[in-house]
C-alpha positions in Angstrom: -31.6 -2.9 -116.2 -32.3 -0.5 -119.0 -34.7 -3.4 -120.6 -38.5 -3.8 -120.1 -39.7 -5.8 -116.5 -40.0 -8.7 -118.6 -36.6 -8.7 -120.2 -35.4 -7.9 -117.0 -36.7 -11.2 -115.4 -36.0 -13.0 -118.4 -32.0 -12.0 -117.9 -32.6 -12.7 -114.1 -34.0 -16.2 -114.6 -31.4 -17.3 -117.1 -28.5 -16.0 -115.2 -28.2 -18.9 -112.6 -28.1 -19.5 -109.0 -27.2 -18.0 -105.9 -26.6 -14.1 -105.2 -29.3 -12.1 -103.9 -31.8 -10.1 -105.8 -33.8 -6.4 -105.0 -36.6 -5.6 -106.7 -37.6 -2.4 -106.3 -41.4 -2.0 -107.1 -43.5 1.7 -107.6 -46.8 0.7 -108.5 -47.2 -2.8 -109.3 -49.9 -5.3 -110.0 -50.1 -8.8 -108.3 -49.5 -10.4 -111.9 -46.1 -8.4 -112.4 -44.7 -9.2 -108.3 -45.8 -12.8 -108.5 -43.5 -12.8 -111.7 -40.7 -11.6 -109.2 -41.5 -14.2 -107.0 -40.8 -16.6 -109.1 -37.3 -15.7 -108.7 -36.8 -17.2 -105.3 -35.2 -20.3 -106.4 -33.0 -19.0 -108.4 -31.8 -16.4 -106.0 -30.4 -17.3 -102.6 -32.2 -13.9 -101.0 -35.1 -12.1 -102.8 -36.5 -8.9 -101.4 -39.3 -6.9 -103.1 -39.3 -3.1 -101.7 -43.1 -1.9 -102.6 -44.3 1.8 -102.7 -47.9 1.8 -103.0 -50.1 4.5 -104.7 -50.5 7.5 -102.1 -54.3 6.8 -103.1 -54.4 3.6 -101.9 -55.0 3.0 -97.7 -51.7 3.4 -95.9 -50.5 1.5 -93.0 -47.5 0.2 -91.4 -44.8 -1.9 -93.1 -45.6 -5.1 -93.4 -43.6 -8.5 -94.3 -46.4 -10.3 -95.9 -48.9 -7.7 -97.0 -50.1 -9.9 -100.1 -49.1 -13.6 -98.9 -45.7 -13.7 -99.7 -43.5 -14.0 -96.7 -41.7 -17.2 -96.7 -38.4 -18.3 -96.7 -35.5 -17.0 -98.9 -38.5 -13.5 -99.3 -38.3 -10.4 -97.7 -41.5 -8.4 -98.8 -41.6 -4.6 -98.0 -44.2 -2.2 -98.2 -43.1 1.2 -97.7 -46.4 3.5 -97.2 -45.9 7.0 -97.6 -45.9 8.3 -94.3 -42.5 6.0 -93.6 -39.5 6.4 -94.7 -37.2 3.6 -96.3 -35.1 2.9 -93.7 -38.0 2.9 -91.2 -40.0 0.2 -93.4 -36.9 -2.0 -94.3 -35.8 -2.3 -90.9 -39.6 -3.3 -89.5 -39.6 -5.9 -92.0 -36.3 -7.3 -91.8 -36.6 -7.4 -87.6 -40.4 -9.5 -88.6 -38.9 -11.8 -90.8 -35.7 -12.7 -88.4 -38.3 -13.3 -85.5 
């Protein structure tokens, strides 16, 4: 969307059920992903892609890095030594398990 985040959510919210949503997140604070959250039950699939601050401690890709794995979420933190594909595919292969 070429709107601000919160136009953007308030489009996604209002648009109805089902479909899948991606949110792709740079920097974000808790506030603004739990917003995204919120989008779960109105989305049959919800994935939030994170790319955290080089600044801030790396590690590996994780599924649930700030409490919100669960069902119908796919959280994924790509740190900076990973690539994309390397992150997405850790976390998708934890949340099937």
């Amino acid at each position: 969307s070429r709107g601000t985040f919160q136009a953007t959510l308030a489009h996604l919210q209002s648009a109805g059920d089902g479909g899948a949503v991606v949110a792709v997140m740079g920097i974000a604070h808790d506030a603004d992903i739990e917003k995204v959250t919120r989008l779960r039950g109105r989305a049959g699939g919800l994935a939030v892609v994170r790319f955290p601050d080089r600044a801030q401690p790396s590690g590996s890709a994780t599924v649930s890095g700030l409490g919100l794995g669960g069902s119908g979420l796919l959280e994924v933190v790509v740190p900076p030594e990973a690539s994309f594909l390397q992150a997405w595919n850790q976390a998708a292969g934890a949340e099937a398990q």
